[in-house]
N, C-alpha and C positions, 0 to 999 in steps of 0.2 A: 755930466755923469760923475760919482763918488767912483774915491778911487777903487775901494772895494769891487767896485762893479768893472773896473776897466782891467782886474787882475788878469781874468780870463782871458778876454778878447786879446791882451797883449803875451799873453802865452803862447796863444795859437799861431800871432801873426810869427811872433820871435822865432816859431819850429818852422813856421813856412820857408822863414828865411834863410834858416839854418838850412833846410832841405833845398833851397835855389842855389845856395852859396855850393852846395857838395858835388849839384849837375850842372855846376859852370864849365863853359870849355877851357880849354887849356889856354888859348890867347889871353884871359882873365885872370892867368894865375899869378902874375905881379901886382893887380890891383890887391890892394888889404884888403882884409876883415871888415877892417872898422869904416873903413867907405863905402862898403855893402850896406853894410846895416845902418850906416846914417842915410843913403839912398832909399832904402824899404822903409826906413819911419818918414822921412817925407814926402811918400805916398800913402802915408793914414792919414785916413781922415774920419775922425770921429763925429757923429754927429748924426741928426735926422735922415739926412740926404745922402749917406752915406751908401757905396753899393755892395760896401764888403760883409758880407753876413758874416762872418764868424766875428769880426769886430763889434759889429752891432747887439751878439746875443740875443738872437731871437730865437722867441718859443715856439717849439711844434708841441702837436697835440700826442697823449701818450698814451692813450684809450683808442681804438679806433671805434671808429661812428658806424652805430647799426641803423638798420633800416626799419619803419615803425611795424607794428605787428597787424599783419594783417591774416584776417581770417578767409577759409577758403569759403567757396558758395557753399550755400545750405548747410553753414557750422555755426554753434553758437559759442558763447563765450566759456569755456570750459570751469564746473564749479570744482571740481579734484573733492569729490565724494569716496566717500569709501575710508579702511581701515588704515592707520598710520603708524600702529604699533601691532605687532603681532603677539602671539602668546609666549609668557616667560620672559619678556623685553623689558629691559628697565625702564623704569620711566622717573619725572621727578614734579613736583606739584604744576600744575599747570599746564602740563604735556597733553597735548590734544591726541587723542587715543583710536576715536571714530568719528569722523563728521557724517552725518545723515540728512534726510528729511522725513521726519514724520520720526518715531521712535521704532524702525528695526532693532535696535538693542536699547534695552533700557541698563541707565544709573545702578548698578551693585554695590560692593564691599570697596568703602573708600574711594566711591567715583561721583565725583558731579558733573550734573547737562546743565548747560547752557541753553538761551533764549530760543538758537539755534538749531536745538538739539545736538550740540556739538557736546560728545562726552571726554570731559579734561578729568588729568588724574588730581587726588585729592594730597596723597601723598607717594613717598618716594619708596618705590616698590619695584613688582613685578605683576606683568600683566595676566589677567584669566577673563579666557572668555566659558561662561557656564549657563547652566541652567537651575532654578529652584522650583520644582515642583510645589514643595508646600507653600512658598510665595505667591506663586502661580503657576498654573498647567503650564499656558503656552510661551510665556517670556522668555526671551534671551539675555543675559544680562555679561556686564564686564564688569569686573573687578579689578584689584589689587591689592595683592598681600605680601607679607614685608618679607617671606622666606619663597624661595622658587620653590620648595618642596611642598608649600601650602596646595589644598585641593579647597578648590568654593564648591557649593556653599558649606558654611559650615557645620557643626552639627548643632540643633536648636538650643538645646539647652549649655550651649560650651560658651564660656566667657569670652567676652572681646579680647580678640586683639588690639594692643597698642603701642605707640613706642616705647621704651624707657621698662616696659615689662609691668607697667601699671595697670590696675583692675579696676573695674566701678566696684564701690561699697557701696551700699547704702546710708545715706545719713539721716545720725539719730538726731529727731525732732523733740525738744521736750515742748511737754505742752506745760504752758504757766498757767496755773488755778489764778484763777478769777478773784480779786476783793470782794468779798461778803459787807464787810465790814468797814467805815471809812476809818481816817486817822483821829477821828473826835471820840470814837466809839459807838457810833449810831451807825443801824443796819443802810446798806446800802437802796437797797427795795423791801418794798411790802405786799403781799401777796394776800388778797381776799379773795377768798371762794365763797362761792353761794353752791350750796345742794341743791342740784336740779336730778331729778331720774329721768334715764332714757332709757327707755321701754325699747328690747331689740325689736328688729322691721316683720312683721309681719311676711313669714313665706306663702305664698300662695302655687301649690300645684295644680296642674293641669286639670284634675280631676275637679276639682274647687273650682275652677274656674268655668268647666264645663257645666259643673252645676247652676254656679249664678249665671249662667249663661241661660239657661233651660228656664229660670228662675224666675231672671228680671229680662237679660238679651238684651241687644243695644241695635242699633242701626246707623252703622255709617253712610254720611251725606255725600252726595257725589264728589263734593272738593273732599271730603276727606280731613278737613278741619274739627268739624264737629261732629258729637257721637250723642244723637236722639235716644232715647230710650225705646225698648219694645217689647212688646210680650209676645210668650212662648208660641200663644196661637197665632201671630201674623210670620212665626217662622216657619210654623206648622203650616201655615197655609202656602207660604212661597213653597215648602218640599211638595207638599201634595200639589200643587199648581203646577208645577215643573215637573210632577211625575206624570201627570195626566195631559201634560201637554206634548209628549213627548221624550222627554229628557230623562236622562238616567238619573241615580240619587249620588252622582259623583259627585254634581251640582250643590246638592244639599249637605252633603258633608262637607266641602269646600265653604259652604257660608257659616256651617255651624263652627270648625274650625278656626276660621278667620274673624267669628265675632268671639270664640272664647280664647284666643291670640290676643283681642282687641280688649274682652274684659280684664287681660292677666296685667297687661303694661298697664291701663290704666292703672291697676290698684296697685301696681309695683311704683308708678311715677309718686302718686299720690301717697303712697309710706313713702320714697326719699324727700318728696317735698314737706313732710312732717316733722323727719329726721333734720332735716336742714334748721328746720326752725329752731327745733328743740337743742342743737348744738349751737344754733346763735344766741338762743338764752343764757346756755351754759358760756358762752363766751364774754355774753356782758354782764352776766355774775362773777369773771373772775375779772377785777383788777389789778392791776400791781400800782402801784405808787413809788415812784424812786426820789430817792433824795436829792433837791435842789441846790442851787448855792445859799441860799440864803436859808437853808437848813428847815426848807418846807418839805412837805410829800404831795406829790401830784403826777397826776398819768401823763405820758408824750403825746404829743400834738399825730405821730401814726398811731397810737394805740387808739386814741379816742374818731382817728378817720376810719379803722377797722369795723368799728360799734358803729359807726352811722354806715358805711357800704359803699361800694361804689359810686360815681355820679350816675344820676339819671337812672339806678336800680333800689327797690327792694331790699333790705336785709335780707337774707335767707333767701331770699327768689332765686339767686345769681347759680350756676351750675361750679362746685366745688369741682377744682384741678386745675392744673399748667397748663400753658399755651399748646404746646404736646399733647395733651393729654386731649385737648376741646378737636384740635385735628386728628387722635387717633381717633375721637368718638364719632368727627365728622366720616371718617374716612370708612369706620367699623358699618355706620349705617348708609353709606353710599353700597357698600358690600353686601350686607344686608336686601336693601332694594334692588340694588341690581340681579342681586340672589332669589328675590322673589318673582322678580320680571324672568327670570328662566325657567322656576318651577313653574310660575304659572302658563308661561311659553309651553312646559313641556306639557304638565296637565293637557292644557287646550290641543295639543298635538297627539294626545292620549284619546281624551275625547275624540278628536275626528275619526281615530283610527277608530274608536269604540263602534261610532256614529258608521264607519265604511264596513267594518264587519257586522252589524245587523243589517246593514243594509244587503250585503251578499248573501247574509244567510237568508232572509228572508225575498233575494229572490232564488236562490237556491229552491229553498222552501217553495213558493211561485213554480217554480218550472216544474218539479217531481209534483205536486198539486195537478196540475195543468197534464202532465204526462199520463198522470193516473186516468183522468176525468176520460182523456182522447182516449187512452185502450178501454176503460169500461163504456164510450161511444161506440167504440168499433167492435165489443163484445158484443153491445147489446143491437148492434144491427145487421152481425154476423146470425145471431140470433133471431133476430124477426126475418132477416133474409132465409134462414133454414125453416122457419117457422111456414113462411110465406111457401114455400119450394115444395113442402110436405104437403101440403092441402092441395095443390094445384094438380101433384103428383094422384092423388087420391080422387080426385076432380076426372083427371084424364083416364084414372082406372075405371071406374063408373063409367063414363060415355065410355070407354072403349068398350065392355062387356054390357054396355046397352046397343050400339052397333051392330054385337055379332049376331045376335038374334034376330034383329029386322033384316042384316044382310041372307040369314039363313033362310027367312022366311021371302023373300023377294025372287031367291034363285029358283026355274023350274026342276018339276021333277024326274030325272028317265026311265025309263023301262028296266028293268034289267036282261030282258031280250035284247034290246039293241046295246047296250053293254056289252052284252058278250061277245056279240060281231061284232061291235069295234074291236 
């Protein structure tokens, strides 16, 4: 062992000594000192095998030892959810505020969530727990603002707070004008028009439409793809078919309707399909030509892929608008159809009831018919029963006063002598 290390141990051994030397008995008090303590060093022994601990320096442990953590039955491993600043508590960036799951408080004024939904402060503040109605009805949110006298949320139109007492400005953008002109002196582009006129689209109202409808009429095919031509009298004849067959003329307006519905889009498609054309003329009338390096004029490889069109479409065939625009139109006539699938839901639900109230009335009708017929039966054989009752009556008058006479003349005659003795 270094002597450094042996300072200790022979410190300790030295006081033990000193403290044997002081409860020596009295027989020992001629021996010296210094024979004591030559006696005490030649029972050290230093070394491995040594028994004397305080020479040896050994280490105890200075922590005492815990036992591992065990949970009781039917306990889980606790996640310590819930709040960890309260309101008005300082906090400083990164101070975990609320841990959750799922967002019972959402993120406010200078607060960010974590992956976890765990809301940490953004900066060094004080804490508010609030609500913002115009943000949202039902949220709860937490904050923090740099004064404890702050109240969230704020008022809408009132500037940010921030530290240092800074504000957003807006910043001014210039906008740089464009070269017209290169540095040689020749224009940058050249711009050819061609005069084309486009004639505005043709409005066609309902009225108009009912007319060409009366006119020419159309007849749509069971798919609904194609629209046959018809005339007035094959519609005339389905109304009157359908009125004689039963059916009310709800029918018939419903068709008349839905084919001059049918003639309006047509002739509405067919003016945008015309328009389209006629702006694709006026589009490959106008060129531009821009200056090349080599101090030519020729159009860009997109302006001349504009003039030919899409792959695998038409010029002018193609439905003008944004990606947006093709999904509100999908979405407008999803709306649309679904819309007519309910009118005509309800129509048809109109109908039956139409169809159950004649049919009531008409046995309605039926019964008071029928009621009538049975009293005028029972009138008229009230009647031939009184009819019959009279005659019989008049029958039995007769024979009774034909009767009396042959009974009068049958009786003998008496005396009136013997009358009177009786």
């Amino acid at each position: 062992m270094h002597l450094a290390q042996l300072r200790q141990p022979l410190t300790r051994a030295a006081a033990n000594s000193c403290h044997s030397v002081c409860r020596l008995p009295t027989t020992h008090s001629s021996v010296s000192a210094t024979a004591i303590l030559s006696e005490q060093f030649a029972h050290l022994r230093i070394g491995p095998t040594s028994s004397n601990v305080a020479v040896e320096g050994r280490r105890y442990a200075s922590v005492k030892a815990q036992g591992a953590y065990r949970l009781k039955p039917k306990r889980t491993i606790p996640k310590k959810l819930g709040a960890k600043k309260t309101g008005d508590q300082y906090v400083i960036p990164g101070n975990i505020i609320y841990k959750q799951r799922g967002t019972l408080w959402h993120p406010g004024e200078n607060t960010i969530m974590g992956r976890d939904h765990t809301i940490h402060a953004a900066v060094a503040g004080y804490v508010k727990y609030y609500r913002d109605p115009q943000l949202h009805p039902d949220r709860q949110y937490i904050g923090v603002v740099f004064n404890r006298n702050d109240k969230l949320p704020y008022p809408k139109d009132a500037p940010r707070k921030r530290k240092l007492g800074l504000v957003a400005v807006p910043r001014k953008v210039e906008e740089v004008e464009k070269p017209t002109v290169s540095a040689s002196g020749l224009p940058l582009f050249v711009t050819r028009h061609e005069t084309i006129e486009i004639p505005p689209p043709a409005v066609t109202t309902p009225a108009a439409a009912g007319k060409a409808v009366k006119g020419q009429g159309a007849r749509v095919s069971a798919s609904g793809a194609a629209a046959v031509p018809a005339s007035s009298s094959t519609i005339s004849a389905s109304a009157s078919s359908s009125n004689n067959n039963g059916g009310s003329s709800v029918i018939a307006e419903l068709i008349k309707e839905k084919l001059a519905a049918r003639a309006e889009y047509n002739a509405r498609q067919s003016a945008l399909r015309k328009l389209q054309q006629q702006k694709m003329l006026a589009r490959r009338g106008t060129r531009v030509l821009r200056l090349m390096n080599n101090y030519s004029y020729r159009e860009t490889n997109w302006e001349i892929g504009r003039l030919i069109g899409d792959p695998g479409s038409v010029p002018g065939t193609e439905k003008v608008g944004s990606r947006k625009a093709k999904f509100r139109a999908r979405r407008r006539r999803r709306n649309t159809f679904l819309l007519g699938i309910k009118e005509r839901k309800l129509a048809k639900a109109d109908r039956r009831e139409e169809y159950r109230r004649r049919v009531r009335e008409k046995r309605e009708q039926r019964l008071v018919q029928r009621k009538e017929f049975l009293a005028k039966q029972r009138e008229a054989k009230k009647a031939k029963e009184a009819k019959e009752g009279g005659a019989e009556k008049v029958e039995k008058k007769k024979e009774v006063k034909a009767e009396k006479p042959a009974a009068a003349a049958a009786e003998p005659k008496k005396d009136s002598k013997t009358e009177k003795k009786e």
